[in-house]
N, CA, C and O atoms as CSV, one atom per row, in Angstrom:
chain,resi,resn,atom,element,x,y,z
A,1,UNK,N,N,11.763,-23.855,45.014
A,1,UNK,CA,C,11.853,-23.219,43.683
A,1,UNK,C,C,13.314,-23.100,43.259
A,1,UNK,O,O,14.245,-22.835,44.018
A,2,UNK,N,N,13.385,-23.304,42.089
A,2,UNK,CA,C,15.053,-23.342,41.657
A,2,UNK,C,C,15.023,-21.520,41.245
A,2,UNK,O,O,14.049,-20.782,41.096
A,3,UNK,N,N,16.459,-21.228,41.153
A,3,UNK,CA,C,16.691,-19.916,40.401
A,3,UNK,C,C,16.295,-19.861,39.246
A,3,UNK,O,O,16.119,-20.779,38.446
A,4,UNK,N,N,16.092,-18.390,39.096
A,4,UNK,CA,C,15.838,-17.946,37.826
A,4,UNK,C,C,14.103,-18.561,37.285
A,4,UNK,O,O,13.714,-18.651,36.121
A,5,UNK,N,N,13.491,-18.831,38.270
A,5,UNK,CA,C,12.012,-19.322,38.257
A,5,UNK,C,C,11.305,-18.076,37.693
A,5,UNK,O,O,11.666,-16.903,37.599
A,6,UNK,N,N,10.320,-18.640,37.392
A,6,UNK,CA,C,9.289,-17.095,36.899
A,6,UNK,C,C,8.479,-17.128,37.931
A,6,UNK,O,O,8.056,-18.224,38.300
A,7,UNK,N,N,8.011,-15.668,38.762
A,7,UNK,CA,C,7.373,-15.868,39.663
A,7,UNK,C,C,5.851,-16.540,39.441
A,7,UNK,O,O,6.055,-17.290,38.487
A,8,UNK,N,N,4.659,-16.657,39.747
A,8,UNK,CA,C,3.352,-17.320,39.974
A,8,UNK,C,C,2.561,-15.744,39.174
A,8,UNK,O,O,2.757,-14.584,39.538
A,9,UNK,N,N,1.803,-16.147,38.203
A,9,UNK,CA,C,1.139,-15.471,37.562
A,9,UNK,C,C,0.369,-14.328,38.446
A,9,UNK,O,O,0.117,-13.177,38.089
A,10,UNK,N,N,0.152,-14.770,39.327
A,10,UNK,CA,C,-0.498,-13.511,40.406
A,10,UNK,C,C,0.540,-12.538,41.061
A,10,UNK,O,O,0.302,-11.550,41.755
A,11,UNK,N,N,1.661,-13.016,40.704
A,11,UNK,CA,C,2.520,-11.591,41.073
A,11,UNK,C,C,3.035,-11.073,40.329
A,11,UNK,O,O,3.954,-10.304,40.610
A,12,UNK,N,N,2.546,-11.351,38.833
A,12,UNK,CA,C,3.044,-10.748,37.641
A,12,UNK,C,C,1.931,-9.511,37.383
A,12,UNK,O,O,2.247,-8.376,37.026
A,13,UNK,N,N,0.340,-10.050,37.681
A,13,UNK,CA,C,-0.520,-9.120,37.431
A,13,UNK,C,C,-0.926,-8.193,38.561
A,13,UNK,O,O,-1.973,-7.558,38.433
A,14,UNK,N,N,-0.185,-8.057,39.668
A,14,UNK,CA,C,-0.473,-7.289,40.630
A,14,UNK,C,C,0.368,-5.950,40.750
A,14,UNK,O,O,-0.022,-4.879,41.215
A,15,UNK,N,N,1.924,-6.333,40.091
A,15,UNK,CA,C,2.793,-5.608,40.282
A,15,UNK,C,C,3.321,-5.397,39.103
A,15,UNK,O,O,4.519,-5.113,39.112
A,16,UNK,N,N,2.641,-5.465,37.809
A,16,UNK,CA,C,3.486,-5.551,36.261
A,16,UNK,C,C,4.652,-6.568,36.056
A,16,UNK,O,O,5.214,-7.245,36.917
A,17,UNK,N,N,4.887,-6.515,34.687
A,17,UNK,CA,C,5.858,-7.328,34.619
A,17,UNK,C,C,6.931,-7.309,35.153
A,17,UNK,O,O,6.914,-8.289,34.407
A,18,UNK,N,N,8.041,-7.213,35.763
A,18,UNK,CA,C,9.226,-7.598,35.999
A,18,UNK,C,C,9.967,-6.861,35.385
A,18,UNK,O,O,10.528,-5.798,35.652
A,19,UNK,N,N,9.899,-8.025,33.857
A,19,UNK,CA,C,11.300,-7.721,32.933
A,19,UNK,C,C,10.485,-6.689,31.614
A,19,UNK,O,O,10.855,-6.788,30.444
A,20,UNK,N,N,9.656,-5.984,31.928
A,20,UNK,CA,C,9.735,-4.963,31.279
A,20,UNK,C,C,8.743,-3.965,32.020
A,20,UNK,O,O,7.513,-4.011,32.022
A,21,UNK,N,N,9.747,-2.871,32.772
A,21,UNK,CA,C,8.810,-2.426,33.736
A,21,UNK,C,C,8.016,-0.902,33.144
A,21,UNK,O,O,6.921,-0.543,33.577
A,22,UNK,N,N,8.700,-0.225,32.229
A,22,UNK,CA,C,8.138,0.924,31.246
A,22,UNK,C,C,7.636,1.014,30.069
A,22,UNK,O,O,7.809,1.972,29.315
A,23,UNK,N,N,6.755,-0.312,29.747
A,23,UNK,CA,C,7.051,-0.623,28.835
A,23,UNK,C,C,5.321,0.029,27.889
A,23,UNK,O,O,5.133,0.184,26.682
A,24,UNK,N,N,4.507,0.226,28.894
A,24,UNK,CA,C,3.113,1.198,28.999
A,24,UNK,C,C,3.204,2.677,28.990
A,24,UNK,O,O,2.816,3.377,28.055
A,25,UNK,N,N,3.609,3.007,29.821
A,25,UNK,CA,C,3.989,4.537,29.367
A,25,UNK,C,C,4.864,5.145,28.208
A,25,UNK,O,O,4.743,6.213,27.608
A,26,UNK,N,N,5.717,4.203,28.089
A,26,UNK,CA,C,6.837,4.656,26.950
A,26,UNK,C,C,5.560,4.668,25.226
A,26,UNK,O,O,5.259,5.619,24.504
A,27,UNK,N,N,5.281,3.691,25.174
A,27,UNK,CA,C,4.258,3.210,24.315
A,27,UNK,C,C,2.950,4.827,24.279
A,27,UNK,O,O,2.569,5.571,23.375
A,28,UNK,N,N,2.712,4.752,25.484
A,28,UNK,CA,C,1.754,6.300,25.405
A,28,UNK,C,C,2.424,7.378,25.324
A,28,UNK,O,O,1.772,8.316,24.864
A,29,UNK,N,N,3.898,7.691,25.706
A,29,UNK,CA,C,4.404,8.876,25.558
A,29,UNK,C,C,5.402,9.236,23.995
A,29,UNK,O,O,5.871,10.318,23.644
A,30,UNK,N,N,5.467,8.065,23.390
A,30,UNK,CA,C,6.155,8.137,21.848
A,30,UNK,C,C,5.191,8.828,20.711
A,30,UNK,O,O,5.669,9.512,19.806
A,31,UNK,N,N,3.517,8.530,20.879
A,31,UNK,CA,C,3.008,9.376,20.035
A,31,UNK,C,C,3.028,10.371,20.311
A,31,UNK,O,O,2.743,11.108,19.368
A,32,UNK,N,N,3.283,10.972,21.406
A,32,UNK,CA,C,2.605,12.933,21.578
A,32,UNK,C,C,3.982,13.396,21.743
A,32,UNK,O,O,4.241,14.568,22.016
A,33,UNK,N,N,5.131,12.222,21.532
A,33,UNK,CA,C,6.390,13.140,21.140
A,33,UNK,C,C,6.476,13.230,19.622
A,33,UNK,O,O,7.175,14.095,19.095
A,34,UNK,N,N,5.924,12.538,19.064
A,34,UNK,CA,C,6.323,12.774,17.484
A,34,UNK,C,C,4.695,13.641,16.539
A,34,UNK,O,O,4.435,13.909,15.367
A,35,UNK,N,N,4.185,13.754,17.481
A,35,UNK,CA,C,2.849,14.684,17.219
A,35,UNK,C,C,3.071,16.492,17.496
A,35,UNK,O,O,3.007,17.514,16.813
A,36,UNK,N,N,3.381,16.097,19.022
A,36,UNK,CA,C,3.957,17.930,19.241
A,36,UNK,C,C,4.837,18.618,18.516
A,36,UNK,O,O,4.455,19.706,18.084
A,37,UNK,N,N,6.217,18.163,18.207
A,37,UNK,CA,C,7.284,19.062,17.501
A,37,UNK,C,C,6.480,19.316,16.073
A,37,UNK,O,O,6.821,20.115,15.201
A,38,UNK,N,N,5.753,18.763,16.059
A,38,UNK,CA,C,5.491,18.898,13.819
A,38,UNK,C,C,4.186,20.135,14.540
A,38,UNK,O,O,4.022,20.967,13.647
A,39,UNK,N,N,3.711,20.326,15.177
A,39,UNK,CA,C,2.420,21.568,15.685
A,39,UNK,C,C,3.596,22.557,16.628
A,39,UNK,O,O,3.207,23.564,17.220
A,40,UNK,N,N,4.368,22.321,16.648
A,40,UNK,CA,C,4.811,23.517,17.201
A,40,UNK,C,C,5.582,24.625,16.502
A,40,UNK,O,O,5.600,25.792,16.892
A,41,UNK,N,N,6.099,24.241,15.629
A,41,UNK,CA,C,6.849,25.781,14.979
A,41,UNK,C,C,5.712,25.855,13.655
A,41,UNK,O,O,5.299,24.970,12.906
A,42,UNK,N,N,5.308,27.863,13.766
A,42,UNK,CA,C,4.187,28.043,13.098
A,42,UNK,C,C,4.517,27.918,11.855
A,42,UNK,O,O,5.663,28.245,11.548
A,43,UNK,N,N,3.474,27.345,10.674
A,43,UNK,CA,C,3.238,26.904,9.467
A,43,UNK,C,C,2.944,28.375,8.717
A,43,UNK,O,O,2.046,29.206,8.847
A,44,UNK,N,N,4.695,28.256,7.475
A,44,UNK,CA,C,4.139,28.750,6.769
A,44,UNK,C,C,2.988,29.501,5.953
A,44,UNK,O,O,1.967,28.860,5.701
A,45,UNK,N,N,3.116,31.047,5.455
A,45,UNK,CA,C,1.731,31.034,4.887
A,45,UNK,C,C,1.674,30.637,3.610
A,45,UNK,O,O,2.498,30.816,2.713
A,46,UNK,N,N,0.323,29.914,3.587
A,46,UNK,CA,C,0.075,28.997,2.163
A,46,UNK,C,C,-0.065,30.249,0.881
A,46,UNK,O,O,-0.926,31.119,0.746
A,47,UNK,N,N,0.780,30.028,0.295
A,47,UNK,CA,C,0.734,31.033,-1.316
A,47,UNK,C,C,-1.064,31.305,-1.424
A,47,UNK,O,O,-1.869,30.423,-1.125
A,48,UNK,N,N,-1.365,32.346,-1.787
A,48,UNK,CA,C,-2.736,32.242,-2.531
A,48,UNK,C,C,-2.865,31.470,-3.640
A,48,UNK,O,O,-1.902,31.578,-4.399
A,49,UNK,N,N,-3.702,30.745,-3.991
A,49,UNK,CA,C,-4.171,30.118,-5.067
A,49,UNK,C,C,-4.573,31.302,-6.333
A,49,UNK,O,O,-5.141,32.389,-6.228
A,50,UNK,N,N,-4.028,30.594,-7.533
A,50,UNK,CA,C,-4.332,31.951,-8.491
A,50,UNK,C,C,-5.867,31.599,-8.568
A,50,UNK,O,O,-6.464,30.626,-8.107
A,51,UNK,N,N,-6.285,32.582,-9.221
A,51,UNK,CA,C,-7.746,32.696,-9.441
A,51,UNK,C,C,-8.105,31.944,-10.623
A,51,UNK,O,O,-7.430,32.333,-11.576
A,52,UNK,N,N,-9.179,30.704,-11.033
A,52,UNK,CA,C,-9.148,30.600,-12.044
A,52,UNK,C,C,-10.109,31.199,-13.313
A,52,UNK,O,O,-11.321,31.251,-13.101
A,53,UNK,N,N,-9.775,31.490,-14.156
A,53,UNK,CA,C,-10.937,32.189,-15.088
A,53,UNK,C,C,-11.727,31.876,-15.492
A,53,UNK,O,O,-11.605,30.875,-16.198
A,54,UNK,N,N,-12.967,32.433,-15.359
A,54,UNK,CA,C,-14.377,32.036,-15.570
A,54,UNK,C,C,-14.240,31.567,-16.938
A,54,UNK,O,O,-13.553,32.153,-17.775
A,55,UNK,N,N,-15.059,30.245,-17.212
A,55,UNK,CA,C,-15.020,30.164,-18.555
A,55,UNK,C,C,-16.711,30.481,-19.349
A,55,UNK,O,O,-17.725,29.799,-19.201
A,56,UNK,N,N,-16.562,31.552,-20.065
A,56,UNK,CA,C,-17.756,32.551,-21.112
A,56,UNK,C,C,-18.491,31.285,-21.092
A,56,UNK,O,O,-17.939,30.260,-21.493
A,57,UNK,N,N,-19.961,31.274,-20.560
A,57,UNK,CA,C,-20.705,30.142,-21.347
A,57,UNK,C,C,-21.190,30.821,-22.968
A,57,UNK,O,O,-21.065,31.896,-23.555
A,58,UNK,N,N,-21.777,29.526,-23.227
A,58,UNK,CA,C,-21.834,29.107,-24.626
A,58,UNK,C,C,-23.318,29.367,-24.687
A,58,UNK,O,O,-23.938,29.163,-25.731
């Protein structure tokens, strides 16, 4: 085998890729970082809605 060969497909799927070894978790851990901070500091209270006035039927 010369350098810089790619190893044999069966040792790519046994042991992950190589040349990108975080590349699964990072992918699962980017949504529930940009999900948690926006649920964590408590939400404003929403103004009451004015009431609207009955309109007299006809």
């Amino acid at each position: 085998m010369t350098r810089g060969a790619l190893p044999p497909p069966e040792a790519t799927t046994r042991a992950g890729d190589p040349r990108r070894p975080a590349t699964l978790p990072i992918l699962l851990i980017l949504p529930i970082l940009l999900i948690l901070p926006t649920e964590m500091p408590e939400t404003p209270e929403t103004p009451e809605t004015p009431e609207i006035p009955e309109i007299p039927e006809m």
